[in-house]
C-alpha positions as CSV (number, residue, x, y, z in Angstrom):
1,X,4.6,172.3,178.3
2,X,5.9,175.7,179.8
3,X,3.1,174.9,182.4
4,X,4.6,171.3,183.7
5,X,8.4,173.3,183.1
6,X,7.3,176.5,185.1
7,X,5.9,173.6,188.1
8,X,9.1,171.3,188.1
9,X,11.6,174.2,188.7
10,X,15.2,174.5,188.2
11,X,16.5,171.2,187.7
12,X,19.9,170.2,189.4
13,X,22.5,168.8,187.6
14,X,22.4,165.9,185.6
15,X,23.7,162.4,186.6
16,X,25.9,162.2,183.9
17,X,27.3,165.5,184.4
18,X,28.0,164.5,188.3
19,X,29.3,161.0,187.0
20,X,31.9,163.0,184.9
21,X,33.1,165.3,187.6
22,X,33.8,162.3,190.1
23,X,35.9,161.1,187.3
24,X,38.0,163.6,186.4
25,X,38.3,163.9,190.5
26,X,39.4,160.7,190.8
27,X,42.1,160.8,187.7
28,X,43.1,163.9,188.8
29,X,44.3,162.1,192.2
30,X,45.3,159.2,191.0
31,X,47.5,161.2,188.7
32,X,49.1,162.8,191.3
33,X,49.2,160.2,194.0
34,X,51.3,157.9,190.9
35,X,53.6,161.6,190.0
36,X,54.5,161.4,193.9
37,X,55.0,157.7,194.5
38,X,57.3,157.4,191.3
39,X,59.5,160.6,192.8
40,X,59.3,159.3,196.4
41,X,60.5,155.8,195.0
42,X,63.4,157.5,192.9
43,X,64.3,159.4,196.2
44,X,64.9,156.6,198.1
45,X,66.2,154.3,194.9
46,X,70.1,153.3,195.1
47,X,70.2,156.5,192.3
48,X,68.2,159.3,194.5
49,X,69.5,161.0,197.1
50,X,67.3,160.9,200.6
51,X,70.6,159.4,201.9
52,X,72.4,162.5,201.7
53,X,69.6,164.7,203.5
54,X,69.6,162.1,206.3
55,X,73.6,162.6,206.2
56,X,74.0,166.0,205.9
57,X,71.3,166.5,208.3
58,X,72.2,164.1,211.1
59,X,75.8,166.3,211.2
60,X,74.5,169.7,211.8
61,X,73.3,170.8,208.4
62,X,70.2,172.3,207.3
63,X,69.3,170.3,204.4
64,X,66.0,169.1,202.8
65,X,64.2,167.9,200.2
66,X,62.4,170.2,197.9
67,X,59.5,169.1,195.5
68,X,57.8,172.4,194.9
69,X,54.6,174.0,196.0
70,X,55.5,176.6,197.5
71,X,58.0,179.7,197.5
72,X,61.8,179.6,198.4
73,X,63.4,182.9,199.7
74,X,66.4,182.8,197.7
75,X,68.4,184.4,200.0
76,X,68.2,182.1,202.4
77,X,69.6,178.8,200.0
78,X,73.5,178.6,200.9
79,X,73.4,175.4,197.5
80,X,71.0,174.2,195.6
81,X,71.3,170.4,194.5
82,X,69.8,170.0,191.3
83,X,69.8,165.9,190.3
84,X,69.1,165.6,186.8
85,X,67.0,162.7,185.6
86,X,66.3,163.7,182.6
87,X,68.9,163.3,179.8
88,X,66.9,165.0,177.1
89,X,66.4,168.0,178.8
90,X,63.3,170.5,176.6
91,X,62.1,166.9,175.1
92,X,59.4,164.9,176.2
93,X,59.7,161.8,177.7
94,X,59.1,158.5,175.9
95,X,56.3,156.3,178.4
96,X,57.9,152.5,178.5
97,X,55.5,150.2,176.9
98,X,57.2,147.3,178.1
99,X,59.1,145.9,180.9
100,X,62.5,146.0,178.4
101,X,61.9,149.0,178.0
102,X,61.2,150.2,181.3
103,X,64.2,148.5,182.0
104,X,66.3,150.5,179.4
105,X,64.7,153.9,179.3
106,X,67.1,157.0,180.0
107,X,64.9,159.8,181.6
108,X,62.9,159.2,184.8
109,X,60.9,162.9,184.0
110,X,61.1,165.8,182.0
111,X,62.9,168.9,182.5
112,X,63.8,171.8,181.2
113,X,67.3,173.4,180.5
114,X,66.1,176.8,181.0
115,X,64.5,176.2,184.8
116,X,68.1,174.7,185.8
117,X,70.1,177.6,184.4
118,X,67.2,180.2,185.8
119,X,68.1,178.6,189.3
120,X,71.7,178.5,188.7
121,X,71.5,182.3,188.2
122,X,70.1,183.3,191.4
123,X,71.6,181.0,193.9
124,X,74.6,178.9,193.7
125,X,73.5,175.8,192.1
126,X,75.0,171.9,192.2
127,X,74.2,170.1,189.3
128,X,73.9,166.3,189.5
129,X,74.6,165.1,185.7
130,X,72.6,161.4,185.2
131,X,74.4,158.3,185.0
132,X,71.8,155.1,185.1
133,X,69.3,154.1,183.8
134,X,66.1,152.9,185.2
135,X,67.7,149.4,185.5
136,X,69.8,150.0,187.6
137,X,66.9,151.5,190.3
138,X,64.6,148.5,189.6
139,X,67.4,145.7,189.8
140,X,69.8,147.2,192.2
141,X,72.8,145.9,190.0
142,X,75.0,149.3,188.9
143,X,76.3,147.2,185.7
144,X,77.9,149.2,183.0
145,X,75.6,148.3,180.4
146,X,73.1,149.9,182.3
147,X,74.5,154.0,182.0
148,X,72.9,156.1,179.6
149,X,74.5,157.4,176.4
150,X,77.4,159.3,176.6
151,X,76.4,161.7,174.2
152,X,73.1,162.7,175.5
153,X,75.5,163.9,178.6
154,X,77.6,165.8,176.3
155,X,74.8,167.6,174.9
156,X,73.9,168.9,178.8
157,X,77.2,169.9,179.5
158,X,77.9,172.1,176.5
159,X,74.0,173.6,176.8
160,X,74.8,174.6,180.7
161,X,78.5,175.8,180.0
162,X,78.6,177.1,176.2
163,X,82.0,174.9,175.2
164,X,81.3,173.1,172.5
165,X,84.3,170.9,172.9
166,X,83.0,170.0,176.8
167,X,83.2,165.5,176.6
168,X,82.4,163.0,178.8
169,X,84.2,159.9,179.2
170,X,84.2,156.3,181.5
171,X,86.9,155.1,183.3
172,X,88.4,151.6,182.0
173,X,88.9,149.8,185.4
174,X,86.2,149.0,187.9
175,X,86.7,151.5,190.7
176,X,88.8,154.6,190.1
177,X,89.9,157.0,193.3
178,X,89.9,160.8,193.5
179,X,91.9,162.9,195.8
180,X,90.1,165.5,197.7
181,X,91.8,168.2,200.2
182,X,89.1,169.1,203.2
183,X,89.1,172.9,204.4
184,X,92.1,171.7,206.8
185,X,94.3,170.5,205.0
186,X,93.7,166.6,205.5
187,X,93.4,164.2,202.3
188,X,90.4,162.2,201.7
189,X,89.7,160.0,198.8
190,X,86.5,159.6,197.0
191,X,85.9,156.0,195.3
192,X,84.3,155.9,192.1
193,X,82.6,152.7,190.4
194,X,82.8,152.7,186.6
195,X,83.6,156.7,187.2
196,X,81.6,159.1,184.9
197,X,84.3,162.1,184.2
198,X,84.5,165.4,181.5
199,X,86.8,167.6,180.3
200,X,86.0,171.6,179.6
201,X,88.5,174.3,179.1
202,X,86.4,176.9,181.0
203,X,85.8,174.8,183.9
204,X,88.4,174.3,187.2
205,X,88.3,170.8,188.6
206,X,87.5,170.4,192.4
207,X,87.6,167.3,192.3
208,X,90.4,165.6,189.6
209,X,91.8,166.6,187.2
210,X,91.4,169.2,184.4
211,X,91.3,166.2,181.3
212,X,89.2,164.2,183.7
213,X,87.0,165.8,186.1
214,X,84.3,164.8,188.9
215,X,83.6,168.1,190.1
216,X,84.1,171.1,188.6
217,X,82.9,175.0,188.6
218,X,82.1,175.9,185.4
219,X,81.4,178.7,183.5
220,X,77.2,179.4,183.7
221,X,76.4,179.8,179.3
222,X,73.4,181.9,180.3
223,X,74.5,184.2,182.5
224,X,74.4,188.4,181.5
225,X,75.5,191.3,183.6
226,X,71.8,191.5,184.6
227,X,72.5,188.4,186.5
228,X,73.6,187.3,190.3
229,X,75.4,184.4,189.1
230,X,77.5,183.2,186.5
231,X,79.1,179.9,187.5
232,X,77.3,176.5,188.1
233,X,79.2,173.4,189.9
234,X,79.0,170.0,187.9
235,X,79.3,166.8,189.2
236,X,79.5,164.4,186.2
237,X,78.8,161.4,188.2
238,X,76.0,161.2,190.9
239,X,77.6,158.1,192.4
240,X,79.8,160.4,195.0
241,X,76.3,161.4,196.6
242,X,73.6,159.5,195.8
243,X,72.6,156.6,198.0
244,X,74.7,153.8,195.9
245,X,78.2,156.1,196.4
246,X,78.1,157.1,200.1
247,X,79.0,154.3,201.4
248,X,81.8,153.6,199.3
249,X,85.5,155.1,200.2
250,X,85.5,158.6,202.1
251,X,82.0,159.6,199.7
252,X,80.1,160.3,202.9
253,X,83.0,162.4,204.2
254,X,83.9,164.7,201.1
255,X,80.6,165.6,200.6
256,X,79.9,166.4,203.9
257,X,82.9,168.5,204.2
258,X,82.5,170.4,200.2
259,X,78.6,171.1,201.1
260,X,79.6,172.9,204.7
261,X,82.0,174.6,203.0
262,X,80.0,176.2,199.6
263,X,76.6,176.4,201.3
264,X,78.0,177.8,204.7
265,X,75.2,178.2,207.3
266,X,72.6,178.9,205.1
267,X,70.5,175.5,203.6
268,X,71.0,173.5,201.7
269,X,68.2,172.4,198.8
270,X,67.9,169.0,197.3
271,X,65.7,170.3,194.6
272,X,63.6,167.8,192.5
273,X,61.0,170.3,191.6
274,X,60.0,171.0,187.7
275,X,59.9,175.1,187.6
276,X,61.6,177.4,189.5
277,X,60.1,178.5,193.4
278,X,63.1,180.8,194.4
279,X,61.3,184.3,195.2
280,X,63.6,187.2,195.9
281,X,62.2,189.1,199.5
282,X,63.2,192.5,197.9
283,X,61.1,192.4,194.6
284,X,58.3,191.5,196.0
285,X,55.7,194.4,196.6
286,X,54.9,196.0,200.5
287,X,51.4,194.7,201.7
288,X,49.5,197.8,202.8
289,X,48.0,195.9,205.6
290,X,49.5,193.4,208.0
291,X,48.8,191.1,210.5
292,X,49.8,193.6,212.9
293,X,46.9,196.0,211.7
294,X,44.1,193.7,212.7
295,X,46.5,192.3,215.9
296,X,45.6,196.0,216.9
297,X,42.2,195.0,218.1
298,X,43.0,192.4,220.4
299,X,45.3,194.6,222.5
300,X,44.4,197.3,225.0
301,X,42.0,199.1,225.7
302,X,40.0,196.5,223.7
303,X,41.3,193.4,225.6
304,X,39.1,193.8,228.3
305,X,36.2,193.9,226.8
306,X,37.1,190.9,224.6
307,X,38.0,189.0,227.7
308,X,34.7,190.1,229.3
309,X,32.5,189.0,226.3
310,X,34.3,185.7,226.4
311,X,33.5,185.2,230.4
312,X,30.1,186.1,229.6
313,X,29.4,184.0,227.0
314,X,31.3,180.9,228.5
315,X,29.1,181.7,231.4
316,X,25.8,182.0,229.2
317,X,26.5,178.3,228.2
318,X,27.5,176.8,231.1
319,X,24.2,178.0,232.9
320,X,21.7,177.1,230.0
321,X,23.4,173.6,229.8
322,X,22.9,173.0,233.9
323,X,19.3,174.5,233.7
324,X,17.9,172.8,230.4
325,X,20.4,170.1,229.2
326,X,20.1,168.6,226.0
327,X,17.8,168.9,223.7
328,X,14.8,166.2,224.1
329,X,13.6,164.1,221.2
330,X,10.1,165.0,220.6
331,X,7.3,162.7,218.9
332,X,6.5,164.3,215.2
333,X,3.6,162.6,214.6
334,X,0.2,164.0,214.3
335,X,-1.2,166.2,216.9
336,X,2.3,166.9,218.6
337,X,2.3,170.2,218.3
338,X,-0.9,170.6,220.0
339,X,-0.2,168.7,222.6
340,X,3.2,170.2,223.1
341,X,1.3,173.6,223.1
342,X,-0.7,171.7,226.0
343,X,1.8,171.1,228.2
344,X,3.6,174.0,228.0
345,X,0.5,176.0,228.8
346,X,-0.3,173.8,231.7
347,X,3.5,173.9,232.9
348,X,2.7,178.1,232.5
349,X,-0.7,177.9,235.1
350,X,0.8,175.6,237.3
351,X,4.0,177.8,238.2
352,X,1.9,180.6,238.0
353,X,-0.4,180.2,240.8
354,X,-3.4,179.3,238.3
355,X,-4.9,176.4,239.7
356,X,-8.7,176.7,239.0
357,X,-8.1,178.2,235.2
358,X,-6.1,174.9,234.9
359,X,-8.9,173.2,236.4
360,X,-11.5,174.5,234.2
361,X,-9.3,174.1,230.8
362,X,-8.6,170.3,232.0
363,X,-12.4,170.1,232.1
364,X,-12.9,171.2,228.3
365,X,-10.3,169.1,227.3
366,X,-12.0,165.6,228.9
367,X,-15.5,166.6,227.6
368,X,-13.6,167.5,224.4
369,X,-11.8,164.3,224.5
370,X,-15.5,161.5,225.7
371,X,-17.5,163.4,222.9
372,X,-14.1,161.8,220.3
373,X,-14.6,158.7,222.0
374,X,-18.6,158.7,221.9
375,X,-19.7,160.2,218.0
376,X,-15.9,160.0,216.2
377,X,-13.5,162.1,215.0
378,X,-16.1,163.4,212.5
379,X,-19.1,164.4,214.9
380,X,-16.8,165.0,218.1
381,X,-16.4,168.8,216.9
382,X,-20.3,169.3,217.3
383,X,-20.6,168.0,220.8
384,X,-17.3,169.3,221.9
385,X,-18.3,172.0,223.8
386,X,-19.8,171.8,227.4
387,X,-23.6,173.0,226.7
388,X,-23.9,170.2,223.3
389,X,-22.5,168.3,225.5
390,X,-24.7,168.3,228.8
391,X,-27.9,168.0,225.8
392,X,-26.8,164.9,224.9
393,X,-26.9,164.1,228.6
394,X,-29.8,165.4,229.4
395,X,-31.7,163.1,226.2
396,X,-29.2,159.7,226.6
397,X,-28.6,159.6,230.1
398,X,-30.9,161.8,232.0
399,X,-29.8,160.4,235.7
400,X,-26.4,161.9,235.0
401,X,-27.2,165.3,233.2
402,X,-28.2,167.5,237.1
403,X,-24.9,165.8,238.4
404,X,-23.1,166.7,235.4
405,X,-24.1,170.3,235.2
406,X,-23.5,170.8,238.8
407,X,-20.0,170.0,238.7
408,X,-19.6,172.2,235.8
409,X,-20.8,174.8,237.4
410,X,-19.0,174.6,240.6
411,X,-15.4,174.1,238.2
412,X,-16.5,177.3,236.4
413,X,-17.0,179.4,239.8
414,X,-13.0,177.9,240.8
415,X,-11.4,181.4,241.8
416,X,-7.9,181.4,240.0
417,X,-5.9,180.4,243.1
418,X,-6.8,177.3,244.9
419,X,-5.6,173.9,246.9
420,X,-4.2,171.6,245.3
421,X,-6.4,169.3,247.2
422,X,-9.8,170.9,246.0
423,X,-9.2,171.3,242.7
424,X,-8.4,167.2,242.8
425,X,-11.7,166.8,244.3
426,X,-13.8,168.9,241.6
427,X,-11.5,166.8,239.0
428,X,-12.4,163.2,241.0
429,X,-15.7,164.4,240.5
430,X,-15.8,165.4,236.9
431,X,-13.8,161.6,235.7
432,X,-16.5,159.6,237.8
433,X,-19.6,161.1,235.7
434,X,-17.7,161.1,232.2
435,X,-16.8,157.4,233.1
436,X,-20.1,156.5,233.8
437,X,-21.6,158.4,230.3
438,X,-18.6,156.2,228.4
439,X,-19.8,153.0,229.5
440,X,-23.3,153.5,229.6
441,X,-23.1,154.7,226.3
C-alpha cells in the first residue's frame, strides 16, 4: 500500500474541495454585487440623494459620494452628510419576507449610533434623520401612511443629543414653508410636504423655529474635552435634499447656499458608508522610506546608464526580430530531432566552406537510408555502414559492387573545399547506382 502511495505522489486537491471554493467565490460576489445594487438603487431612489451631488457639484462644489473602502483625510472634509436609513440604529435589520412587508419595512441597512457620533466628532457632520419607508422608493407615491414611526425618530434624536425631552412631530396641512436667510441677506423659502419637525432645548434652529425645527445645530451627547467636536447639525426631514424635495420651492437653492457656507472650500461628503474611514494626517506614523528614496536611482548620474541599457536592449530586439523573425512551428513527431540536428549541421558545412565533408556525410546518410528501405527498420542497422554495405553488393548485385566502391572512394578522397558543381557530379553518381540496387533488389 505505502508502495502504490509512495508511486502516485502528492495528490492535488480534491474535487469537492475545489467545488466548495468556487462556491463560496461565487456567494461572496453575488453578495456584494446585491450589497451595491440595493445602495446604488437607494442613491438614485426619490429618498437618496445623487441629486444633490449632481447639484452641488454642477455649481462649483466639491462634493461626492462616499461608500467606503478606502481612507478620508479628515482634514480635508469642509461637511459630512450622513443620511440615515436605519431607524433602529445598534439593532439588526429585520429581512422582508414578503412584498407587504417589503413594502412596509422601516430600515433600508443597519447602522450604528456610535460610527455617526465617532464621525460627528472629528469633522463637522450633517445628519439626515429618515422619514419613508421603503414604499415610498418602490411606488414613488410620498403618502403619509408611508413615514416611519415617530418614536423610533425620537429615540435617534435624544441618543445623538442627550435631551431626553428632544420630540418629533408632522405637520397637519399638506405642504408647510420655511423661511431661510442666505449669507446676503436675501429670503428664500424651503417647501416642505407633510413636514417632519422636533423640538430640543439644546439645540438652535437654522431652519424654523425653536418648538418646530427643520434644521438645527445641536448639542453632540458624546462629545468630551478629548474631542474636536461637540455639535452635530440635524435635519429632521430629508425631503429639503433628497431627490423628492429639490425640486420643490427654493430646496435646490437653500441647500446650495447652507452647504457653501458650513463646508467652505473644503468637500463636501455624502457619506453612506457603515464604519468610519476619516484618518487624521498627523497621527499617522513617518514612513522611513519613500518614494523619493528609490526615485533616487533613476536620476543622475544613473540616468545614463539607464537610458543606455534601454537603447541597447530596444536595439537587441529589433535586430534579432529582422534577422530570425518568429519562431517556426516545428514537426514533433518521431525522428525530428534528428533530422533537425541534420539540417542544422548541413546549414553549418555549407556556410563554412565544407563542401566535400558534406558530400561524404550525404553519402552515409543515402546508404544509411537504401539499406532501411532494402532489410527494414530491424536489419537496416547491420548494413548501415558503407563496407556491410558494398558486401551485400558484391553477393546480390555483383555488376554494381566495382562501380559502387569506386564512387565511394573517390567521395572519400573529396578535399574539404570544393565546386559546387563536382561535388553534384560525385552525388549524380552515387543516386544512379543506389537506384539501380533498389529496384533490382
Amino acid at each position: 500500500m505505502s508502495d502504490a502511495a509512495s508511486r502516485t505522489g502528492p495528490r492535488g486537491p480534491s474535487l469537492e474541495i475545489t467545488v466548495i471554493l468556487v462556491i463560496l467565490a461565487a456567494v461572496l460576489i453575488g453578495g456584494w454585487y446585491l450589497l451595491s445594487h440595493r445602495q446604488q438603487t437607494l442613491r438614485q431612489s426619490p429618498a437618496g440623494l445623487d441629486g444633490l451631488q449632481v447639484w452641488l457639484a454642477a455649481n462649483g462644489l466639491s462634493a461626492q459620494n462616499f461608500v467606503g473602502g478606502w481612507p478620508i483625510d479628515e482634514t480635508s472634509v469642509g461637511l459630512m452628510v450622513i443620511p440615515v436609513y436605519d431607524t433602529l440604529p445598534d439593532t439588526d435589520r429585520i429581512e422582508p419576507r414578503t412584498k407587504e412587508e417589503l413594502l412596509v419595512q422601516q430600515d433600508e441597512y443597519d447602522l450604528t449610533a456610535a460610527v455617526i457620533a465617532q464621525k460627528a466628532q472629528r469633522v463637522p457632520v450633517l445628519v439626515v434623520l429618515p422619514k419613508w419607508r421603503s414604499g415610498m422608493r418602490l411606488t414613488g407615491l410620498a403618502h403619509p401612511a408611508l413615514q416611519v414611526e415617530t418614536e423610533r425618530l425620537n429615540k435617534i434624536v435624544r441618543k445623538l443629543t442627550g435631551d431626553k425631552r428632544a420630540t418629533l412631530a408632522h405637520a397637519r396641512q399638506p405642504f408647510t414653508g420655511f423661511a431661510y436667510r442666505e449669507e446676503d441677506g436675501d429670503y428664500l423659502d424651503a417647501e416642505i410636504y407633510a413636514a417632519q419637525t422636533f423640538q430640543s432645548g439644546g439645540c438652535t434652529p437654522v431652519i424654523g423655529r425653536a418648538e418646530a425645527m427643520l434644521l438645527a445645530e445641536c448639542p453632540l451627547e458624546s462629545a468630551d474635552e478629548d474631542t474636536a467636536r461637540d455639535t452635530v447639525l440635524i435635519l429632521s426631514d430629508p425631503d429639503l435634499l433628497n431627490n423628492h424635495g429639490l425640486r420643490l420651492g427654493d430646496n435646490a437653492s437653500i441647500a446650495l447656499d447652507f452647504l457653501r457656507a458650513t463646508a467652505g472650500k473644503e468637500a463636501i461628503i455624502i457619506d453612506y458608508s457603515r464604519p468610519s474611514w476619516l484618518i487624521d494626517p498627523a497621527s499617522l506614523p513617518e514612513r522611513e522610506r519613500t518614494w523619493d528614496d528609490l526615485a533616487r536611482f533613476f536620476g543622475p548620474p544613473f540616468l545614463m546608464l539607464w537610458l543606455g541599457a534601454s537603447v541597447l536592449l530596444a536595439l537587441a530586439i529589433w535586430r534579432s526580430s529582422m534577422r530570425y523573425g518568429p519562431v517556426l512551428s516545428e514537426d514533433l513527431s518521431p525522428g525530428a530531432g534528428k533530422d533537425i540536428a541534420v539540417q542544422a549541421r548541413a546549414r553549418l558545412m555549407r556556410r563554412s566552406g565544407q563542401d566535400g565533408a558534406l558530400t561524404r556525410e550525404y553519402a552515409s546518410a543515402r546508404i544509411a537510408a537504401t539499406a532501411s528501405i532494402l532489410f527494414g527498420p530491424a536489419h537496416a542497422r547491420h548494413y548501415s555502414g558503407e563496407d556491410a554495405f558494398l558486401t551485400y553488393t558484391e553477393r546480390r548485385h555483383p555488376a554494381l559492387a566495382p562501380r559502387l566502391r569506386t564512387v565511394l572512394d573517390g567521395i572519400r578522397r573529396l578535399p574539404a573545399r570544393l565546386s559546387a558543381a563536382e561535388a553534384i557530379h560525385q552525388i549524380d553518381q552515387l543516386e544512379q547506382i543506389l537506384e539501380q540496387i533498389t529496384h533490382d533488389a
